[in-house]
Structures are given as C-alpha cells and as structure tokens.
Backbone as a printed PyTorch tensor [residue, N CA C, xyz], in Angstrom:
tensor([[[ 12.6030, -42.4830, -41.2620],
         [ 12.8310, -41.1880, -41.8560],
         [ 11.6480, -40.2880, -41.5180]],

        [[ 11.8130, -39.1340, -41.1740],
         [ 11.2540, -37.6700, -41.1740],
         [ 10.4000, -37.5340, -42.0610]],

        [[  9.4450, -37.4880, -42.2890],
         [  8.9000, -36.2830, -43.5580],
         [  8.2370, -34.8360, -43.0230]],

        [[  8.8730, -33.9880, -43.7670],
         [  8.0970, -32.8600, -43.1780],
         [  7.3320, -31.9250, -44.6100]],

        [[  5.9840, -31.4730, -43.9730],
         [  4.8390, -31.6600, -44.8330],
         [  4.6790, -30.3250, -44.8230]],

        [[  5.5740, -29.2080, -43.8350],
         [  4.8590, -27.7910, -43.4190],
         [  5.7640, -27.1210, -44.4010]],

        [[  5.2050, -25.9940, -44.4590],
         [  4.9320, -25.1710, -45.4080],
         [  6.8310, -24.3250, -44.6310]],

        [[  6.6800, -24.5160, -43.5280],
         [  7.5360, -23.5890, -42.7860],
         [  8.5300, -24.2970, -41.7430]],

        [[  9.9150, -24.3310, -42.3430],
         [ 10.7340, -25.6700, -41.4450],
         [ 11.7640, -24.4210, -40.3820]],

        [[ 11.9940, -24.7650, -39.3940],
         [ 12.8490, -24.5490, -38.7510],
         [ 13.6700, -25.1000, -38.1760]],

        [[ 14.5080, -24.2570, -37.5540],
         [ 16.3380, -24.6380, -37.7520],
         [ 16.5940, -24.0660, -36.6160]],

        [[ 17.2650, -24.8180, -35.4240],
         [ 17.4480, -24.3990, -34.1230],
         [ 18.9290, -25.0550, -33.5200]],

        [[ 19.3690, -23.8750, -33.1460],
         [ 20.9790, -24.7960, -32.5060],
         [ 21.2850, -23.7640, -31.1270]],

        [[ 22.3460, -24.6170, -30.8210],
         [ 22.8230, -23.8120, -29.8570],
         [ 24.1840, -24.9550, -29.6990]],

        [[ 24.8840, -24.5760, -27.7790],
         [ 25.9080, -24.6090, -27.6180],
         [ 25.8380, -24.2370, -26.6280]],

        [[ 26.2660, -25.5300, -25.4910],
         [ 25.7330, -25.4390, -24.3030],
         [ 27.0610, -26.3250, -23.2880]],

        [[ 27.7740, -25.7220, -22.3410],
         [ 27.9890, -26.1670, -20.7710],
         [ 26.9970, -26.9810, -20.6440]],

        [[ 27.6280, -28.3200, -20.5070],
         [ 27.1150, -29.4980, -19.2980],
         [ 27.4150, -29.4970, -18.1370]],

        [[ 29.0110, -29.5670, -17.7140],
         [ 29.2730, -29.6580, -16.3720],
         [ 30.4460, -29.0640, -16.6050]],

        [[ 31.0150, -28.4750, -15.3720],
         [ 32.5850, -28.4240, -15.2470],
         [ 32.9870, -29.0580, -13.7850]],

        [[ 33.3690, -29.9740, -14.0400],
         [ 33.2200, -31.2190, -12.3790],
         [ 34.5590, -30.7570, -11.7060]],

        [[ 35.8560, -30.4610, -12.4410],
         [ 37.2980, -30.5870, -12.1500],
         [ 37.4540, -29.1710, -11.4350]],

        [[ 36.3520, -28.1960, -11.5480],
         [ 36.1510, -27.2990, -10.6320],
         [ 35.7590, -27.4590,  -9.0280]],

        [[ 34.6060, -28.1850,  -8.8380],
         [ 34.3590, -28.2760,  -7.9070],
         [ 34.4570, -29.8880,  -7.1740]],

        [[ 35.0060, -30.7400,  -7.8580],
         [ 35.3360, -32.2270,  -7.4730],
         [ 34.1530, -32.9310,  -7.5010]],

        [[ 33.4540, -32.5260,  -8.7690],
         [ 32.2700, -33.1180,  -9.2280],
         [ 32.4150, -34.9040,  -9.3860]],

        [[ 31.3990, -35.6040,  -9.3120],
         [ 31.2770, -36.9560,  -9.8010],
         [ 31.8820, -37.2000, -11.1520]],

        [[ 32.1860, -36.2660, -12.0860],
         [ 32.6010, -36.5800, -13.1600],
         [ 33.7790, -37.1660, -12.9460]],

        [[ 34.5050, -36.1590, -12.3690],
         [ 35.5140, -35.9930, -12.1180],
         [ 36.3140, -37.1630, -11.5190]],

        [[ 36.0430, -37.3120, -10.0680],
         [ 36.0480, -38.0660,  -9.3760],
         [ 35.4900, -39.3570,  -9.1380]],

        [[ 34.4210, -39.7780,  -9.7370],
         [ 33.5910, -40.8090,  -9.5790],
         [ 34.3610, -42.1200, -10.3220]],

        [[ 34.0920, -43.3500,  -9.8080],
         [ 33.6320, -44.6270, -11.1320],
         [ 32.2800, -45.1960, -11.1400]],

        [[ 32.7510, -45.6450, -12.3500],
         [ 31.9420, -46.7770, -12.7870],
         [ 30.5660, -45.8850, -13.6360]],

        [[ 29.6730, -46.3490, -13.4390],
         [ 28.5330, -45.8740, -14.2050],
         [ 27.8540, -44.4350, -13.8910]],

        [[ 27.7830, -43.2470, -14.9510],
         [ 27.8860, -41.9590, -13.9690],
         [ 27.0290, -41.0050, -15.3060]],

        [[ 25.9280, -40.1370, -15.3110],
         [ 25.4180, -39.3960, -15.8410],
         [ 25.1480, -38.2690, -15.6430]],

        [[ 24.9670, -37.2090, -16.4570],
         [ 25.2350, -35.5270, -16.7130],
         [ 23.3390, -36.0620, -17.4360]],

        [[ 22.7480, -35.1720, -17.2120],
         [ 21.2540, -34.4500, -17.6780],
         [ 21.3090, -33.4500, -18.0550]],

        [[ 20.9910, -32.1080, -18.9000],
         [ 20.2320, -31.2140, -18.8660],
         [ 19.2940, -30.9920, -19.6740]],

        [[ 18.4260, -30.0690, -19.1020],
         [ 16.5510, -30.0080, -20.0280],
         [ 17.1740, -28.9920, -20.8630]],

        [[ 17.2140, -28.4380, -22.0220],
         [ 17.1470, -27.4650, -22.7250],
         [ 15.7910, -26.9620, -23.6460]],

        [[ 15.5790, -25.6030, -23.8540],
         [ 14.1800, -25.4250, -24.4170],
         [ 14.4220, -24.7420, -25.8680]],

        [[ 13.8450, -24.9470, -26.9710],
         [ 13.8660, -24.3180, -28.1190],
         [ 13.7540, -22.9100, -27.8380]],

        [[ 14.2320, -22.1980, -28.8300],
         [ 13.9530, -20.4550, -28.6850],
         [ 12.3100, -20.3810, -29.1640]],

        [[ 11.6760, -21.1350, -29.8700],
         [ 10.3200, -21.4210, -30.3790],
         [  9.6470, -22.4880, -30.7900]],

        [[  8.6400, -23.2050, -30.0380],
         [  8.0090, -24.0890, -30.4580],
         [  7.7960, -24.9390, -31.8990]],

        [[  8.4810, -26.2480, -31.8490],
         [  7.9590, -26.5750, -33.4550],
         [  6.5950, -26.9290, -33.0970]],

        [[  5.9640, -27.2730, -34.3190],
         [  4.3100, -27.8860, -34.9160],
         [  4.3300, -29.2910, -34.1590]],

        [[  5.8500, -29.7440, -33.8240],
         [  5.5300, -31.7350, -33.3310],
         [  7.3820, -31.8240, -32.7400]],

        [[  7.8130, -32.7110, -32.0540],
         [  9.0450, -32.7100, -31.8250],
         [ 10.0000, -32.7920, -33.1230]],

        [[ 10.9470, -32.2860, -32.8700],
         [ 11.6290, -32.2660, -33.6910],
         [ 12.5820, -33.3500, -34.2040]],

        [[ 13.1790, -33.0570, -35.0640],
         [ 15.0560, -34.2550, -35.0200],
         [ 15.4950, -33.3320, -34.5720]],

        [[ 16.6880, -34.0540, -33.3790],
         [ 17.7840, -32.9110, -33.0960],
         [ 19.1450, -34.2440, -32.6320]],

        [[ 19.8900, -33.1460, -33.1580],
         [ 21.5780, -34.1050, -33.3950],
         [ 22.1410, -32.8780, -32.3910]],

        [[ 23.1040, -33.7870, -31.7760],
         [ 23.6760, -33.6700, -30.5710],
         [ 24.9160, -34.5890, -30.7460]],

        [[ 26.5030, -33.3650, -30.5420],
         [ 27.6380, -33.7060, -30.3120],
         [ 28.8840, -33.1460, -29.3350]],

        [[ 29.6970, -33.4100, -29.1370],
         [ 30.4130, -32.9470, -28.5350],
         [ 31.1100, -31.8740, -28.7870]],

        [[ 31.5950, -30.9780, -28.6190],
         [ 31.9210, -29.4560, -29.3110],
         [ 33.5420, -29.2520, -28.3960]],

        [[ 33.6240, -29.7510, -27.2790],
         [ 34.4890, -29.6280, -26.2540],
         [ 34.5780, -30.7850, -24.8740]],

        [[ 35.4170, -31.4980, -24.5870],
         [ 35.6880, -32.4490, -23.3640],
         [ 37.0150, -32.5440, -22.9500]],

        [[ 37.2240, -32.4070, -21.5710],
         [ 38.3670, -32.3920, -21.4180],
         [ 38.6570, -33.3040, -20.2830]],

        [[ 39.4680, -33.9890, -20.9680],
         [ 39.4340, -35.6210, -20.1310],
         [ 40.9030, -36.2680, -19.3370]],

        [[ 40.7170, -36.6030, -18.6020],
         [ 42.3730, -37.5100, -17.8230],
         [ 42.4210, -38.1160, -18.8620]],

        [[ 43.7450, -37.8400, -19.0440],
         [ 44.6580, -38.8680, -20.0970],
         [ 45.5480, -40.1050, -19.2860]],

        [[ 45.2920, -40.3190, -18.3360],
         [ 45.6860, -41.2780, -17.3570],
         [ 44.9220, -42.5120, -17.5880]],

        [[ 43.6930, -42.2110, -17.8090],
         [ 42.4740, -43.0860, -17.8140],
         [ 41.9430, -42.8940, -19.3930]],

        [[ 41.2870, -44.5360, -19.5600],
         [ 40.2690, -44.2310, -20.5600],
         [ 39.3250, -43.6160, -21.1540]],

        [[ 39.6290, -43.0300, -22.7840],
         [ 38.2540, -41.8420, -22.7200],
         [ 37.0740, -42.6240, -23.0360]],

        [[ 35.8140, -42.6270, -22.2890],
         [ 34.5140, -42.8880, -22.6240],
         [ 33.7710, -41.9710, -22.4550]],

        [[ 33.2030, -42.2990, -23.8690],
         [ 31.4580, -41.1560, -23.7470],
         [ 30.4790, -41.4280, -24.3990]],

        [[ 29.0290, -41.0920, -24.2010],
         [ 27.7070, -41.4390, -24.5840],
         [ 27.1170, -39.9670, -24.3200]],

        [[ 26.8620, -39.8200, -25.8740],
         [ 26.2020, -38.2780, -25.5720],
         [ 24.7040, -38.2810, -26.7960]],

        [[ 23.4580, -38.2880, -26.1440],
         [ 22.6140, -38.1680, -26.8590],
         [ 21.5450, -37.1890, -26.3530]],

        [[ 20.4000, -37.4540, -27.5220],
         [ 19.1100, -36.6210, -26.8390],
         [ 18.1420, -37.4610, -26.4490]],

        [[ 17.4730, -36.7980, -25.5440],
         [ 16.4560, -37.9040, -24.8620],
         [ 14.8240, -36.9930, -24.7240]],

        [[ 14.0500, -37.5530, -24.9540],
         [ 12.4960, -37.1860, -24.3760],
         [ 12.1870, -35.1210, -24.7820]],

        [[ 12.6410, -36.2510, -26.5090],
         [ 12.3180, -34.6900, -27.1550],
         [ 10.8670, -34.5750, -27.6580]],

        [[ 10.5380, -33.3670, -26.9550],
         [  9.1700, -32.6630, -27.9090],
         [  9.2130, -31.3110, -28.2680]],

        [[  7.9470, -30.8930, -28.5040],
         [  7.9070, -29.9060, -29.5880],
         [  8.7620, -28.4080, -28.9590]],

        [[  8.7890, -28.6060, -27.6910],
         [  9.4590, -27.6540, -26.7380],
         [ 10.7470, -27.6300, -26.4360]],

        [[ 11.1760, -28.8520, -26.3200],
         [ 12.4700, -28.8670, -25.7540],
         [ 13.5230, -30.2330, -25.6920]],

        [[ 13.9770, -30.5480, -25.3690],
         [ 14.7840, -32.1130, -25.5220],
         [ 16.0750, -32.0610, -24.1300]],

        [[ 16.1630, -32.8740, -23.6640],
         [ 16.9260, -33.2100, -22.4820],
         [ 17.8930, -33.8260, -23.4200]],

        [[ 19.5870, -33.1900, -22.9190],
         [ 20.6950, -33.4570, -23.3330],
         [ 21.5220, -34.5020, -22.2700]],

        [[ 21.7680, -35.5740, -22.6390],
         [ 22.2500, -36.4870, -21.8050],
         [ 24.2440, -37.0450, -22.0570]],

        [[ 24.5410, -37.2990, -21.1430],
         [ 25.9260, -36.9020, -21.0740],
         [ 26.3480, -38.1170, -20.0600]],

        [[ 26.8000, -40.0290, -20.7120],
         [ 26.9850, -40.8320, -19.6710],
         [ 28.6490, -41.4610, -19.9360]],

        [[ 29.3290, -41.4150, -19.0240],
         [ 30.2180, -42.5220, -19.1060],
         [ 30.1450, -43.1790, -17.8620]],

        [[ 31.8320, -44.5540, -17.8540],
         [ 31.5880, -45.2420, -16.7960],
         [ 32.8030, -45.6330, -16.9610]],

        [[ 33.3810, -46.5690, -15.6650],
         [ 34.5120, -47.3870, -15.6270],
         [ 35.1590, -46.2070, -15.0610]],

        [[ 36.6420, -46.2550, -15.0440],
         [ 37.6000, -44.9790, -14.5810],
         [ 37.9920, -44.1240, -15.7140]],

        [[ 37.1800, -43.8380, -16.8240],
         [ 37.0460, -42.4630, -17.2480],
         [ 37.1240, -40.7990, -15.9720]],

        [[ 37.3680, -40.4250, -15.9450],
         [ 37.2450, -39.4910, -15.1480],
         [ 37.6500, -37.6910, -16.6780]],

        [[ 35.8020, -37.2830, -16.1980],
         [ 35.9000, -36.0810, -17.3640],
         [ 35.5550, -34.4860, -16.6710]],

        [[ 36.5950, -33.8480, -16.8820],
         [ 36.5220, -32.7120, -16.4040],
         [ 35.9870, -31.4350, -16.5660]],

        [[ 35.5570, -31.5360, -17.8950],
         [ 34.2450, -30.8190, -18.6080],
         [ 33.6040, -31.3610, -19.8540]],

        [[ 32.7740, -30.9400, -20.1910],
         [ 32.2370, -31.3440, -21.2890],
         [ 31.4300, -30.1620, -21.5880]],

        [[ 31.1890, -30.3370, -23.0930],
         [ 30.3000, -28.6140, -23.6280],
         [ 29.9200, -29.0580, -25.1180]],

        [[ 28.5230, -29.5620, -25.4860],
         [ 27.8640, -29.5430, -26.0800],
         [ 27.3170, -28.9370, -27.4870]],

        [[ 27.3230, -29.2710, -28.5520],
         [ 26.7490, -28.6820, -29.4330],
         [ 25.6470, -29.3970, -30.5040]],

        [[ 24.5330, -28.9530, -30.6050],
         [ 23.2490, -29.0250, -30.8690],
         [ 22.1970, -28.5210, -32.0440]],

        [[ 21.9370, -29.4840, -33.2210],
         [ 21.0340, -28.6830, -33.7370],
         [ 19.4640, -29.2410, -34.0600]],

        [[ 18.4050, -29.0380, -34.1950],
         [ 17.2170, -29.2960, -34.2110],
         [ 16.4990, -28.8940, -35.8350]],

        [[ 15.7800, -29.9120, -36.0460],
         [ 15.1630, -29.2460, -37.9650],
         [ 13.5280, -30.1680, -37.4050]],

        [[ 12.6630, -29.5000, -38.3930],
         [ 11.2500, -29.6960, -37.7910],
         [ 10.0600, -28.3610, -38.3240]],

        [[  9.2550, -29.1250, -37.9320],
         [  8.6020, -28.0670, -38.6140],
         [  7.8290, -27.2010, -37.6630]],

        [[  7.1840, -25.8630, -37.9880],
         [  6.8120, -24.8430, -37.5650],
         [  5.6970, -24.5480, -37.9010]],

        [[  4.4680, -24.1080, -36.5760],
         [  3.4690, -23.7660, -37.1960],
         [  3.6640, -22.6360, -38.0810]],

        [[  2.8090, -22.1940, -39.1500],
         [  2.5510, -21.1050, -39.6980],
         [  1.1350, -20.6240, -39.8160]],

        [[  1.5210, -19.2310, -40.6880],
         [ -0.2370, -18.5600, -40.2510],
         [ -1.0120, -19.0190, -40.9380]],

        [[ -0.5160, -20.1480, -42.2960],
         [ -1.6660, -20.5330, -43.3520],
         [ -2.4680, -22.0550, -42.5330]],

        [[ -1.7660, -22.2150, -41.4400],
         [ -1.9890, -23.8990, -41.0990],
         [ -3.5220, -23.3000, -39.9460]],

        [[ -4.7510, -24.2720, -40.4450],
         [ -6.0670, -23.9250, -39.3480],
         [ -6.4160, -25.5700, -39.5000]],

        [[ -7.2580, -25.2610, -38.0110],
         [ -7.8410, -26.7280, -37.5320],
         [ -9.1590, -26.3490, -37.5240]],

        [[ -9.4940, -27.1590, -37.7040],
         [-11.0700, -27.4030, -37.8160],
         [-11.9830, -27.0040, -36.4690]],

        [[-11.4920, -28.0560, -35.2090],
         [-12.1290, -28.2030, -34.7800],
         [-11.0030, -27.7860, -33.1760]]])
C-alpha cells in the first residue's frame, strides 16, 4: 500500500490511441503468437515520486474469428511519466486498441523545503 504524506495529491488521467494495425496491416493485426504495443506517455506535471497509475482498456476491436487475448499494464513508472504496455499472443489478431488511464500521487508544493 501507498501512503501519501503531502500536503498536495494529484490526479492525472487521460485517454490514449495505442495502435490502429487493421489500417495499415500492422503486426497486431496480422501477426501470431507472442506480439507487443509500447507507448511512453508523460504526466501534464511532475509528481514529488512516481506515482500509482491504473490502466484499462476504454476501446478494442478484435476478430471474432479468433480468440480474444489481452495484457494491458503500466510499466517503468516515475515521477514523469509511465510506459503503457499493450501484449497478446497465439491467433488473437487486434485491430485497435485505445486506452484509458489514471495516476494519484503526490505533488510538490510551495510549503515542502530541503535542507540541503
């Protein structure tokens, strides 16, 4: 568990395009077996330390021919930003996917000083 100690918490989301593969005959799309989507995303403002941030699916649009699989998390979050990760595998084949995201954490403020 979290504890947050600052005086000043913030609250960050968004809603974000991963890929649209079925446009251009992307790997999503087309590919098997073991297959991953990345993107870096950046806070609108720095927290005080990385944050928590929850990450789900908002939109996917998938062959119904084939099995739906998905793995959607956050990865190699800090106080800046967090990489949104996006994996399936086997003959899934996914034709978009679109993201939604929120972040809680704390924020410097003007009462917080360091010493040194």
């Amino acid at each position: 568990m979290k504890h947050l100690t600052s005086q000043s918490i913030g609250i960050d989301q968004g809603d974000d395009v991963l890929f649209s593969d079925y446009e251009d005959g992307g790997k999503m799309w087309t590919g098997e077996g073991a297959r991953e989507r990345r993107k870096s995303l950046t806070f609108r403002e720095p927290f005080r330390s990385a944050p928590v941030v929850h990450v789900s699916l908002s939109m996917w649009d998938m062959d119904s021919a084939t099995n739906a699989r998905a793995d959607v998390a956050a990865e190699k979050i800090t106080a800046n930003g967090f990489d949104v990760v996006f994996r399936t595998w086997g003959d899934t084949r996914v034709a978009r996917a679109r993201i939604r995201w929120m972040a809680i954490g704390e924020l410097q403020h003007e009462d917080d000083w360091q010493l040194y």
